[in-house]
Structure formats: C-alpha cells, structure tokens
PyMOL CGO cylinders between C-alpha atoms (Angstrom):
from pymol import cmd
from pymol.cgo import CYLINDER

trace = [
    CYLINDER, -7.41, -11.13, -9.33, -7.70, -7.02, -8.97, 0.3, 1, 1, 1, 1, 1, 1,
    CYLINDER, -7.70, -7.02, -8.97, -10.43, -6.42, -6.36, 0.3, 1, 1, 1, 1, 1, 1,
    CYLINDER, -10.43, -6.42, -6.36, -11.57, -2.88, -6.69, 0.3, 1, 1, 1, 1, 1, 1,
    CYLINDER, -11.57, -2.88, -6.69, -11.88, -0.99, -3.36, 0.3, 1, 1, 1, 1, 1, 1,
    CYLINDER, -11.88, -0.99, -3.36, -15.51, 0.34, -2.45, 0.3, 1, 1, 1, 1, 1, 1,
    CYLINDER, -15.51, 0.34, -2.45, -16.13, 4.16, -2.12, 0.3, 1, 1, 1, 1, 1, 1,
    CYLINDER, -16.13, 4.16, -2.12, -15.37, 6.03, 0.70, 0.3, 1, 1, 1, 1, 1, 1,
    CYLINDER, -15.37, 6.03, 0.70, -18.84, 8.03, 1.40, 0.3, 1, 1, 1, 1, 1, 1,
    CYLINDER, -18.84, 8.03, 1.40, -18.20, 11.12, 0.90, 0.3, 1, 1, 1, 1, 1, 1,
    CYLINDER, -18.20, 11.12, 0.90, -16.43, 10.16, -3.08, 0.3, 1, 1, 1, 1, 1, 1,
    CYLINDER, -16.43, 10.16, -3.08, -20.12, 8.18, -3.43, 0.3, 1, 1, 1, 1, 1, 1,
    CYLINDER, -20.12, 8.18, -3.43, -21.94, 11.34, -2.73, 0.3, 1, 1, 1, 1, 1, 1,
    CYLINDER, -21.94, 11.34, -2.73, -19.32, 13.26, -4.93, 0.3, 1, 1, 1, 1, 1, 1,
    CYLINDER, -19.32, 13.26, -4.93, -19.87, 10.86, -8.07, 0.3, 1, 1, 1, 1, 1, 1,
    CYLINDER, -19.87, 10.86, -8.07, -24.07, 10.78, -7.15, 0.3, 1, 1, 1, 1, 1, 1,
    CYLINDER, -24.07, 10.78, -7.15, -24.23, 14.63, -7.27, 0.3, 1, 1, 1, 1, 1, 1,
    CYLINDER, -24.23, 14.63, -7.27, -22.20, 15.01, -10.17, 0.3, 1, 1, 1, 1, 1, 1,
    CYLINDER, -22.20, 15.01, -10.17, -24.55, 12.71, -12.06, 0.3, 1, 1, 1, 1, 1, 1,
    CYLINDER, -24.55, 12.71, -12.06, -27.46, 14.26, -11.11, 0.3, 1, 1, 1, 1, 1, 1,
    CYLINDER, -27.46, 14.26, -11.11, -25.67, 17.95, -11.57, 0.3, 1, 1, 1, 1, 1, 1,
    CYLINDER, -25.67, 17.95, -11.57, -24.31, 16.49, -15.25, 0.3, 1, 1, 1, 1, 1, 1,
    CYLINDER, -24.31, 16.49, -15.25, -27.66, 15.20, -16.47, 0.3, 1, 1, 1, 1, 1, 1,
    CYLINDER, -27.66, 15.20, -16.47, -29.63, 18.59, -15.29, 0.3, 1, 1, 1, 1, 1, 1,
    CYLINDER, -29.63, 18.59, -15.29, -26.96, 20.45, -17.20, 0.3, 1, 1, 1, 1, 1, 1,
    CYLINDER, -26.96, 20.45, -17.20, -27.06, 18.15, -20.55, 0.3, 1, 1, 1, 1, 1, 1,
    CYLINDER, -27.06, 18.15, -20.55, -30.83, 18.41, -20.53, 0.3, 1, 1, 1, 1, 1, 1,
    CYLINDER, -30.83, 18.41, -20.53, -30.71, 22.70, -20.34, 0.3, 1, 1, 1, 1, 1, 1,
    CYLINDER, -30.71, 22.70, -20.34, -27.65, 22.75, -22.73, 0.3, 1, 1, 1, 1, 1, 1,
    CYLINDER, -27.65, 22.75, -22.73, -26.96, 19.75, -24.65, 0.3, 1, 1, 1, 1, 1, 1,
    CYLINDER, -26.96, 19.75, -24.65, -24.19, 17.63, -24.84, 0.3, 1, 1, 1, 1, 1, 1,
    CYLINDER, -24.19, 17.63, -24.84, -21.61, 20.50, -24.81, 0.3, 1, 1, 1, 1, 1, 1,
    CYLINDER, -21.61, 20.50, -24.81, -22.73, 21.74, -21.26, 0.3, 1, 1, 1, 1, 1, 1,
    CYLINDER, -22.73, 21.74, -21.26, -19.61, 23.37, -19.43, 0.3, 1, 1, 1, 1, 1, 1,
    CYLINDER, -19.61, 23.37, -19.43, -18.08, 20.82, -17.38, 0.3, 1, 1, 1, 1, 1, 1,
    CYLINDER, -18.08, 20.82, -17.38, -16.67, 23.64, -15.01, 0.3, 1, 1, 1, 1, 1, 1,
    CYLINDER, -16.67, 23.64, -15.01, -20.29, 24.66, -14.62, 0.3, 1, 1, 1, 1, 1, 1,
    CYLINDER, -20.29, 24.66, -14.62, -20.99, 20.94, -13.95, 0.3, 1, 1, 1, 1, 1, 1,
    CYLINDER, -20.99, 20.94, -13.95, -18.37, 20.82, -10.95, 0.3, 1, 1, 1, 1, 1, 1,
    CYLINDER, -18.37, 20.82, -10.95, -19.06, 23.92, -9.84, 0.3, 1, 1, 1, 1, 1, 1,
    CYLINDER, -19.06, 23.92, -9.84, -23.00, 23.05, -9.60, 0.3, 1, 1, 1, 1, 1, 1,
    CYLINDER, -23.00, 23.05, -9.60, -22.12, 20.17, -7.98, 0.3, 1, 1, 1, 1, 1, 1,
    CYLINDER, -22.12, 20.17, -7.98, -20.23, 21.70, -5.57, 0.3, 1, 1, 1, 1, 1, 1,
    CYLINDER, -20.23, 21.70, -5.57, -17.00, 19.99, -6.21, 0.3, 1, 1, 1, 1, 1, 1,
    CYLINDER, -17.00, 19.99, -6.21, -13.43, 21.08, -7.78, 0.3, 1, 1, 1, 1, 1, 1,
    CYLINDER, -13.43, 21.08, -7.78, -12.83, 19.92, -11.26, 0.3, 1, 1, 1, 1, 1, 1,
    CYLINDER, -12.83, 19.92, -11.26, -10.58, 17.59, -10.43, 0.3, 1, 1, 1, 1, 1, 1,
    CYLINDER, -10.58, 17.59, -10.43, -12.81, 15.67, -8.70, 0.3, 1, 1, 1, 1, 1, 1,
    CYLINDER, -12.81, 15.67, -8.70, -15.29, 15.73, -11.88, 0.3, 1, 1, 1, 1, 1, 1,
    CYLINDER, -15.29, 15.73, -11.88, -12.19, 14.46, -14.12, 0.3, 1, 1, 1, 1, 1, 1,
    CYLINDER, -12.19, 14.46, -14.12, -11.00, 11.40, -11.36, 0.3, 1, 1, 1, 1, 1, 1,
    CYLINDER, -11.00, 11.40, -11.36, -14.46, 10.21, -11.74, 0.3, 1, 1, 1, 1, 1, 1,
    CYLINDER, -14.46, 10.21, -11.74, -15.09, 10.60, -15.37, 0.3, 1, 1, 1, 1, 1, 1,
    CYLINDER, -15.09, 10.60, -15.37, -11.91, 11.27, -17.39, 0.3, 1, 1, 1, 1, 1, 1,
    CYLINDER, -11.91, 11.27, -17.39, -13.86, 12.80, -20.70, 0.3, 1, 1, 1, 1, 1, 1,
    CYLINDER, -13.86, 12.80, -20.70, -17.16, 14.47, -21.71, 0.3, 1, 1, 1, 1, 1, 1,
    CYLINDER, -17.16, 14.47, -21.71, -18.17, 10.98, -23.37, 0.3, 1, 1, 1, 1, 1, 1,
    CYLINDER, -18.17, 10.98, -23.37, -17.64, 9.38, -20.09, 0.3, 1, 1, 1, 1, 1, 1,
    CYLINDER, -17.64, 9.38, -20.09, -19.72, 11.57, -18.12, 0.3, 1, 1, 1, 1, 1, 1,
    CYLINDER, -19.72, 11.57, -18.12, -22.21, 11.49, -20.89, 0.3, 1, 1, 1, 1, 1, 1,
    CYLINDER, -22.21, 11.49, -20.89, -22.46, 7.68, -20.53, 0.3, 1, 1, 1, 1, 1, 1,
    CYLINDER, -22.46, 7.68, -20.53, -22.79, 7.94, -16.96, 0.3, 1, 1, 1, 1, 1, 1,
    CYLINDER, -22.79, 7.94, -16.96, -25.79, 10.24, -16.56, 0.3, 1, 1, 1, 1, 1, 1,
    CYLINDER, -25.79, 10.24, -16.56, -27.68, 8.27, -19.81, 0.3, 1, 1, 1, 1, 1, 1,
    CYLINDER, -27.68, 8.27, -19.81, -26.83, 4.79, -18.97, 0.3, 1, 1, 1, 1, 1, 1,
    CYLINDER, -26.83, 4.79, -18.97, -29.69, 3.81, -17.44, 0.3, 1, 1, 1, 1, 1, 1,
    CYLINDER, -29.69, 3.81, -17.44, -32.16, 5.93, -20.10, 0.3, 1, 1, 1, 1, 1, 1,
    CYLINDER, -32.16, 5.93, -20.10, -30.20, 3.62, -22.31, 0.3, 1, 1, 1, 1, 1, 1,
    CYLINDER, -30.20, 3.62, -22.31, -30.50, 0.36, -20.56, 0.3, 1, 1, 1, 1, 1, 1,
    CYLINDER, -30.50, 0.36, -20.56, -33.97, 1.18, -20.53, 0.3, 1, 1, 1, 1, 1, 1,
    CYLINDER, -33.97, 1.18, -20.53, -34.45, 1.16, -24.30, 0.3, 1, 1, 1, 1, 1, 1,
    CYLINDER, -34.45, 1.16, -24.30, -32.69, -1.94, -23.97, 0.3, 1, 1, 1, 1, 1, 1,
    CYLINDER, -32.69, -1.94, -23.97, -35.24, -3.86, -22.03, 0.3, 1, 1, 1, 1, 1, 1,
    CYLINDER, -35.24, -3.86, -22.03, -37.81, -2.17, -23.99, 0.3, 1, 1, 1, 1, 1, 1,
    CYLINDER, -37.81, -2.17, -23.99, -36.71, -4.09, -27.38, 0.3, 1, 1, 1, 1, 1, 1,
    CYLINDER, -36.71, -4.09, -27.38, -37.02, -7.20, -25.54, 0.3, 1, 1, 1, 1, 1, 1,
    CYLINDER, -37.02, -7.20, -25.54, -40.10, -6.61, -24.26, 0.3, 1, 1, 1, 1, 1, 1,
    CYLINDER, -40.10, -6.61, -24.26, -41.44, -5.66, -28.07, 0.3, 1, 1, 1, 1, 1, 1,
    CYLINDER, -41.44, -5.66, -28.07, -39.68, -8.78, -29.53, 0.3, 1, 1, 1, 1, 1, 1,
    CYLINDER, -39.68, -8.78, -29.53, -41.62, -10.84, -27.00, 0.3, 1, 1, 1, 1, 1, 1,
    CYLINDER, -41.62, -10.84, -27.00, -45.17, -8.70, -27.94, 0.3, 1, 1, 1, 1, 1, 1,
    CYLINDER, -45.17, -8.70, -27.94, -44.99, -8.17, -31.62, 0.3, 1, 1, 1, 1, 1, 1,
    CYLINDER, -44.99, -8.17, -31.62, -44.08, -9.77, -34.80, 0.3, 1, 1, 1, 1, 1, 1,
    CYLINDER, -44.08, -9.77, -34.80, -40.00, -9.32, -35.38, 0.3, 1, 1, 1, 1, 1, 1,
    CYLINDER, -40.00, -9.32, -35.38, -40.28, -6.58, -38.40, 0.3, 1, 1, 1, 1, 1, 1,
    CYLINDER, -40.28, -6.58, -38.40, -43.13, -4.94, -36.17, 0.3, 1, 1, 1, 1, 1, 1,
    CYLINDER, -43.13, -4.94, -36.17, -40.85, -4.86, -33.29, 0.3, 1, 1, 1, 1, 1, 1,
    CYLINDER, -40.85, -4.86, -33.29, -37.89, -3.39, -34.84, 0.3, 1, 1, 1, 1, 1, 1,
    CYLINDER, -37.89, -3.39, -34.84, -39.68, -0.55, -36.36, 0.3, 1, 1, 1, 1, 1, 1,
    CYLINDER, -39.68, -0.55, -36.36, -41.39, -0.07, -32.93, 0.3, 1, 1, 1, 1, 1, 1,
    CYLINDER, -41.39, -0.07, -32.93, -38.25, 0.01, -31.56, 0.3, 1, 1, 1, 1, 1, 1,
    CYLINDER, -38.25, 0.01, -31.56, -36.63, 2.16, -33.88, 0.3, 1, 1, 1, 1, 1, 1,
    CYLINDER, -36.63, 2.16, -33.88, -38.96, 4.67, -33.37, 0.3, 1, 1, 1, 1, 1, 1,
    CYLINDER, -38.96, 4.67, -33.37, -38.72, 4.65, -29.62, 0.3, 1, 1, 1, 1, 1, 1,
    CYLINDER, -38.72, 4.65, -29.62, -34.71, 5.09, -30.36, 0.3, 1, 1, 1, 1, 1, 1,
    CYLINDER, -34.71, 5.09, -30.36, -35.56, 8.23, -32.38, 0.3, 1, 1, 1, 1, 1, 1,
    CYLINDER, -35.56, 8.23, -32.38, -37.53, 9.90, -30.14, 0.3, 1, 1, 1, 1, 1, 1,
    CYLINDER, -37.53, 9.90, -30.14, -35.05, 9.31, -27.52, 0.3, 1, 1, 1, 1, 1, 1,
    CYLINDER, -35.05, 9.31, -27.52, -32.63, 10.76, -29.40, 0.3, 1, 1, 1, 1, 1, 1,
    CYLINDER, -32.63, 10.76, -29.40, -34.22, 14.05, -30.09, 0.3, 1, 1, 1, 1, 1, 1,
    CYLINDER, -34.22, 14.05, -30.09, -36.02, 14.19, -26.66, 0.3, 1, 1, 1, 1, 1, 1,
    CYLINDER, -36.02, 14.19, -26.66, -33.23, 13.54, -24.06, 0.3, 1, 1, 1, 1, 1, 1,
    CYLINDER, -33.23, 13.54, -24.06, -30.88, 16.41, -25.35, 0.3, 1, 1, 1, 1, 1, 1,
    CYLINDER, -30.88, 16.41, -25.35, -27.11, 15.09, -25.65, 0.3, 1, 1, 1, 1, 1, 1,
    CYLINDER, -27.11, 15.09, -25.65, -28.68, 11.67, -26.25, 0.3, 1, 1, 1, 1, 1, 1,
    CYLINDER, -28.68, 11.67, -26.25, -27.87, 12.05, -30.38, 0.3, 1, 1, 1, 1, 1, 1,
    CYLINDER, -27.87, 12.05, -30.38, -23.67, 12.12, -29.16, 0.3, 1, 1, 1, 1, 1, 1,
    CYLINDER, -23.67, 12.12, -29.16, -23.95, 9.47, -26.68, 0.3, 1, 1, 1, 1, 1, 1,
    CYLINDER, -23.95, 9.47, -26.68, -26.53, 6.97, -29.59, 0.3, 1, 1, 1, 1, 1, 1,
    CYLINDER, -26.53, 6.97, -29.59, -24.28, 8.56, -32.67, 0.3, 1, 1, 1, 1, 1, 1,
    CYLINDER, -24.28, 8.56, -32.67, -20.76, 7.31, -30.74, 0.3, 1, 1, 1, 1, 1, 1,
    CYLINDER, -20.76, 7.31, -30.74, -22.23, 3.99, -30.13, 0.3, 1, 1, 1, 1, 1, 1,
    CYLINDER, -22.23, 3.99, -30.13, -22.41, 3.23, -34.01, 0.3, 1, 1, 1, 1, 1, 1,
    CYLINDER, -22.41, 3.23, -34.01, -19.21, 5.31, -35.11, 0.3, 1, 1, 1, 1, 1, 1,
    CYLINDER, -19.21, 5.31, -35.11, -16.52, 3.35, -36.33, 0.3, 1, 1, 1, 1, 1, 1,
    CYLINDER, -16.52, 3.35, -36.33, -14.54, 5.52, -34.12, 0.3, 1, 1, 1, 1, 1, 1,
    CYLINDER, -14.54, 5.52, -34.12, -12.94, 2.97, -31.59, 0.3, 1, 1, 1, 1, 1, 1,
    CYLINDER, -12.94, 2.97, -31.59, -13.77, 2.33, -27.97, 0.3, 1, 1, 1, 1, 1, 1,
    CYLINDER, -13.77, 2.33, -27.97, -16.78, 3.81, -28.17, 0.3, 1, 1, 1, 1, 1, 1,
    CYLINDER, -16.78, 3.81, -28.17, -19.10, 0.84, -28.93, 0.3, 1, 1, 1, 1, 1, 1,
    CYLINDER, -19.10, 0.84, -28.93, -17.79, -1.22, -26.38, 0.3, 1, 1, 1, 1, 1, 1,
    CYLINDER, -17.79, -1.22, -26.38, -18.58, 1.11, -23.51, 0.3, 1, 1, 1, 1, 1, 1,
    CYLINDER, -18.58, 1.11, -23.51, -21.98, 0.03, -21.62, 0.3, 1, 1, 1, 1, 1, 1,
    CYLINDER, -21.98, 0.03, -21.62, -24.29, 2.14, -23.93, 0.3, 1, 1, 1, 1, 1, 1,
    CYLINDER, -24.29, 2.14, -23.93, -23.15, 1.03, -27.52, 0.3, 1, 1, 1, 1, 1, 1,
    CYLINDER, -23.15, 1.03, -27.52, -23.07, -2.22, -25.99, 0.3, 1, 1, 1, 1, 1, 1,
    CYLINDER, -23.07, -2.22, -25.99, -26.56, -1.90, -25.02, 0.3, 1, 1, 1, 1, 1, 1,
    CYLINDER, -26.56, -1.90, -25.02, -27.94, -0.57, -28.23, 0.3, 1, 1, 1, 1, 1, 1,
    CYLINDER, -27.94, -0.57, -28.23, -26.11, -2.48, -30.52, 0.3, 1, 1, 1, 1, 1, 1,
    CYLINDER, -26.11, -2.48, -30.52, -26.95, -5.87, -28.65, 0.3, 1, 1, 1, 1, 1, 1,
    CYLINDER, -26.95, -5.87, -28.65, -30.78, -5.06, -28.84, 0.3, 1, 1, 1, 1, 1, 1,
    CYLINDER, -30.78, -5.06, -28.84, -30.63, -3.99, -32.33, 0.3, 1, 1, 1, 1, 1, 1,
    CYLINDER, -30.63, -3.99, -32.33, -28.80, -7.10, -33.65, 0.3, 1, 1, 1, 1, 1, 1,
    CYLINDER, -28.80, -7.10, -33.65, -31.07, -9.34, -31.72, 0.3, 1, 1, 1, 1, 1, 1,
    CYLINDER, -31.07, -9.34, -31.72, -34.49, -7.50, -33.75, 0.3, 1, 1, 1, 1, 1, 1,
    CYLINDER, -34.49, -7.50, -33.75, -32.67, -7.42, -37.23, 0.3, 1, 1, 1, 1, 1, 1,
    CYLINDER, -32.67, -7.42, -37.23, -31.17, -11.01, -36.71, 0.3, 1, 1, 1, 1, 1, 1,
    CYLINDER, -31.17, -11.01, -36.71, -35.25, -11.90, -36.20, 0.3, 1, 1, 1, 1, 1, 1,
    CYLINDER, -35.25, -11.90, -36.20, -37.07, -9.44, -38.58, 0.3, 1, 1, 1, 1, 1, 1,
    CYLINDER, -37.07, -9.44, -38.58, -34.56, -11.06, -41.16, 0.3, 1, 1, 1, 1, 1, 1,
    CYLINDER, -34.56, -11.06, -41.16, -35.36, -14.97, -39.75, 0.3, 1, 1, 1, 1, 1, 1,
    CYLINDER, -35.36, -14.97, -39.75, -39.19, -13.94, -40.42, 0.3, 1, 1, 1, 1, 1, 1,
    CYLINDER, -39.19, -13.94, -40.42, -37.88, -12.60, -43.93, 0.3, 1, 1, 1, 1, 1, 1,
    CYLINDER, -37.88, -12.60, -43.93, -39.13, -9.04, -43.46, 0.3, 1, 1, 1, 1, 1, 1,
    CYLINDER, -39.13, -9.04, -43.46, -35.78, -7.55, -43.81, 0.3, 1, 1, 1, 1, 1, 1,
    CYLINDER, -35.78, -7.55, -43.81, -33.01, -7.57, -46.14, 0.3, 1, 1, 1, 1, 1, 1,
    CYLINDER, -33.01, -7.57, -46.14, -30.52, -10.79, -45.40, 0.3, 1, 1, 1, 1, 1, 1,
    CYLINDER, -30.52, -10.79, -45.40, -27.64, -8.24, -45.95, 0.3, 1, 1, 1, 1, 1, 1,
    CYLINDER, -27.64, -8.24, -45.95, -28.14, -5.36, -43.80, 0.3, 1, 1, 1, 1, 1, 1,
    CYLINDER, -28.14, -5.36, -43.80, -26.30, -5.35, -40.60, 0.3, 1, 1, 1, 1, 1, 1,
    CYLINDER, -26.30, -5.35, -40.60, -27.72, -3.76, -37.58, 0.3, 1, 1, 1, 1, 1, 1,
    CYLINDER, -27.72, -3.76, -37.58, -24.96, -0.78, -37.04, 0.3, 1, 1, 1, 1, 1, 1,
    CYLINDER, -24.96, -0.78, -37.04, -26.25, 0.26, -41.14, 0.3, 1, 1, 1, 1, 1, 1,
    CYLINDER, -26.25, 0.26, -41.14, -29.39, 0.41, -39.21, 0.3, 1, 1, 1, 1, 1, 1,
    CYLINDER, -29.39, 0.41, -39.21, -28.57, 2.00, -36.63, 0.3, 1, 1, 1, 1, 1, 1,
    CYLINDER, -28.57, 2.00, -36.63, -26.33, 4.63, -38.51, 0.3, 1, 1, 1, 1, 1, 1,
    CYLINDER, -26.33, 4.63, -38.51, -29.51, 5.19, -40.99, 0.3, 1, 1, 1, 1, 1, 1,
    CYLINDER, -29.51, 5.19, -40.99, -31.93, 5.61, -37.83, 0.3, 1, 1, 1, 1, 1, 1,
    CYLINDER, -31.93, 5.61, -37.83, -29.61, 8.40, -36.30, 0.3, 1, 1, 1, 1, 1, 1,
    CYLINDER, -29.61, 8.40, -36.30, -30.26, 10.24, -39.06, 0.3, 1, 1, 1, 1, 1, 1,
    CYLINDER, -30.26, 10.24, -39.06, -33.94, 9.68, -39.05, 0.3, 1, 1, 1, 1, 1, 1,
    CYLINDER, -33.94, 9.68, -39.05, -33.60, 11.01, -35.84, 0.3, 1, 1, 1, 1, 1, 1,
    CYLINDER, -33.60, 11.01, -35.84, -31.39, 14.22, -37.15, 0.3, 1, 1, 1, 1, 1, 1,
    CYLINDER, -31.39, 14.22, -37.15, -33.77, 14.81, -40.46, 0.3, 1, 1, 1, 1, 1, 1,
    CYLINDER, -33.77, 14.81, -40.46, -36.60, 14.95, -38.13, 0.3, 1, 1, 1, 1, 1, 1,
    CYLINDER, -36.60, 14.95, -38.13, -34.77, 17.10, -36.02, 0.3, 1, 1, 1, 1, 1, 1,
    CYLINDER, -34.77, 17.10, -36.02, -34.05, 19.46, -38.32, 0.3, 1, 1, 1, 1, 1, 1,
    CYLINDER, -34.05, 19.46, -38.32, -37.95, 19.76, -39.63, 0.3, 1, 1, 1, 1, 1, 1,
    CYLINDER, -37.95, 19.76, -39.63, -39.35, 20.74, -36.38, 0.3, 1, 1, 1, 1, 1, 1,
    CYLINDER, -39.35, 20.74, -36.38, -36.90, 19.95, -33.37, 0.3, 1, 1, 1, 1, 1, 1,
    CYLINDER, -36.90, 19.95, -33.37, -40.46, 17.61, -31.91, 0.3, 1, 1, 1, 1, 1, 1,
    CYLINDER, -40.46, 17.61, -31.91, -39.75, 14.64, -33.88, 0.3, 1, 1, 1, 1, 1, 1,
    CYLINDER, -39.75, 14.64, -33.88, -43.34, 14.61, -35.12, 0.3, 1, 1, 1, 1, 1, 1,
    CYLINDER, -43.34, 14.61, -35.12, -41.77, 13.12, -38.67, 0.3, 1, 1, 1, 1, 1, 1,
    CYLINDER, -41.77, 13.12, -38.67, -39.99, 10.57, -37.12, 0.3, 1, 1, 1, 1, 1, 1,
    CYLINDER, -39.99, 10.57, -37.12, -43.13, 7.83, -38.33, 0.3, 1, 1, 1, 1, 1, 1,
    CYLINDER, -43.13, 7.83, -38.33, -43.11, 8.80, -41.51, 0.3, 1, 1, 1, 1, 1, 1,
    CYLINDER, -43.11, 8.80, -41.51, -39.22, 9.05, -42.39, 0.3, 1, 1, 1, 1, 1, 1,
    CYLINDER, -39.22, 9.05, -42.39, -38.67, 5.65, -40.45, 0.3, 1, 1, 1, 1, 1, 1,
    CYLINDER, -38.67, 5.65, -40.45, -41.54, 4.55, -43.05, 0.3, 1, 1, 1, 1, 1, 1,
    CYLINDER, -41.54, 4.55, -43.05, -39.49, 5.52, -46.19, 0.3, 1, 1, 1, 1, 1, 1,
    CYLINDER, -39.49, 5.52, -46.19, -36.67, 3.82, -44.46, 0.3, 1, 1, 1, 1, 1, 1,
    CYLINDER, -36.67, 3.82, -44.46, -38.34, 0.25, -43.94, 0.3, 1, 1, 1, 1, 1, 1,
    CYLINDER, -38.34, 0.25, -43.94, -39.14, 0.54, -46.94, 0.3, 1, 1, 1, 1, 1, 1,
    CYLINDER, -39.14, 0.54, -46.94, -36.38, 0.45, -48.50, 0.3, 1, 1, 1, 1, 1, 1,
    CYLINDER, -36.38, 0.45, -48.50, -34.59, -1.86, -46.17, 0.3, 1, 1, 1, 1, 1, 1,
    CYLINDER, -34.59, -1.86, -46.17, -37.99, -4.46, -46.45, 0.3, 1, 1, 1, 1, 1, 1,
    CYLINDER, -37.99, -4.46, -46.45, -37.12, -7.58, -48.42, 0.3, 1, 1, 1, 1, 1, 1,
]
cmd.load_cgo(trace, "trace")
C-alpha cells in the first residue's frame, strides 16, 4: 500500500495560491491564460506551477473542479424534484450556461466527452458524465427519450448548444430555445 505524504505548509499555500491565481486568470483570459503569468501572479517559479499540475488541462481541472462537482449535485437534486425528461433538460441547460459563463469551462466540459483518452476519467468528466448517464438512463425508463441515445451523444450535442449560442450573442440567451430543437429531436 503507497501512502502519500501530506504537504509541507508552505507547498499547501503554493498549490492554494496557484488555484486561486489560475482561476482569476482563466476567468479574464480564457482557457489559454499564460501559465508564466499564472506563476508569476502567484508569486511562484514555474516549476513549482508544473510539479503541481503537469499540463494546462490539469490546472484547468483543478481550479473548476468544484464548479463542476457542483453541477453534479445539482442533477441529483433535479432528478429528485422533477420528472426525469424535465430534469435532464433542466440540467442541460444549467450545463450550457456554465459553459459559456465560467470562461475556459467549454475546454475543461468539451475534454470530458472527447474520445480523446484520459480525459474522461479525470474527476470532472467523471463527474459530468456520471450525472448525465444517471438523467438519460431515467428520462429513457419514463420513455421520454430515445432508447438509443447514449449520454456522451448528449453531452457532445449540448456542447455545441452551448457553442451555437455562443456564437449568437456570447450571453447564452438562446441556449432555451436551441436545447428545445434538440429535445426535440432526441424525444421518443
């Protein structure tokens, strides 16, 4: 059994600064936000930023988890409120708006349903894809969705909800109605 040592104080306040430092700068510049900058805001040397998180996606995941966790809980929390078709398109929205509100959100959300490897299995895609099975395995038990869509075609159709609306006025103010056409044509 591999116990993992705790961390020394001052790496603690190191890793709690760069956080806060890393989701400041993602939120002014987007997911592409210098890491230098990032170090050097956080008063540390680069290689300090890189020993902590070893890529962009990394640090990405770190300063959204819990945003992410949070939408989490919030699917269970509609599943338990609302019927399951209501819920998922309650959800969905919420994911959308996320997405275009919490700049660098759309890389973190959009790596989490890539076919692209690891990235579903960190904490995040984990997160989202778990609550999104869980409201399309129900929505299709109450018969309100199509038996033969699986949640990441959801997911992957959502993200671009979330980019189309995006795109048509950067507020998301057409999320509702594009994730309308979508149910639509994903309803049984």
């Amino acid at each position: 059994m591999t116990r993992s040592r705790p961390m020394r104080a001052d790496a603690r306040r190191n890793y709690e600064r760069l956080l806060k430092v890393a989701a400041e700068a993602f939120a002014e510049h987007g997911e592409n936000a210098s890491l230098d900058d990032i170090a050097r805001r956080a008063g540390v040397g680069s290689g300090t930023l890189y020993r902590h998180f070893p890529t962009r996606q990394a640090l990405l995941e770190a300063a959204y988890v819990d945003r992410v966790e949070a939408l989490g809980a919030r699917g269970e929390e509609l599943a338990k409120e609302l019927p399951p078709g209501e819920a998922l398109t309650r959800w969905l929205h919420e994911v959308c708006a996320a997405t275009i509100q919490v700049r660098g959100m759309k890389s973190l959300l959009g790596s989490a349903v890539s076919d692209g490897g690891s990235a579903a299995v960190t904490v995040c895609g984990t997160v989202v894809q778990g609550t999104a099975t869980r409201l399309v395995e129900a929505a299709q038990a109450e018969g309100s969705l199509r038996a033969d869509l699986e949640p990441v075609e959801l997911l992957r159709l959502v993200h671009g909800v979330a980019t189309a609306s995006e795109l048509a006025n950067g507020q998301g103010k057409e999320i509702p109605r594009y994730l309308t056409l979508l149910m639509e044509g994903v309803r049984r």
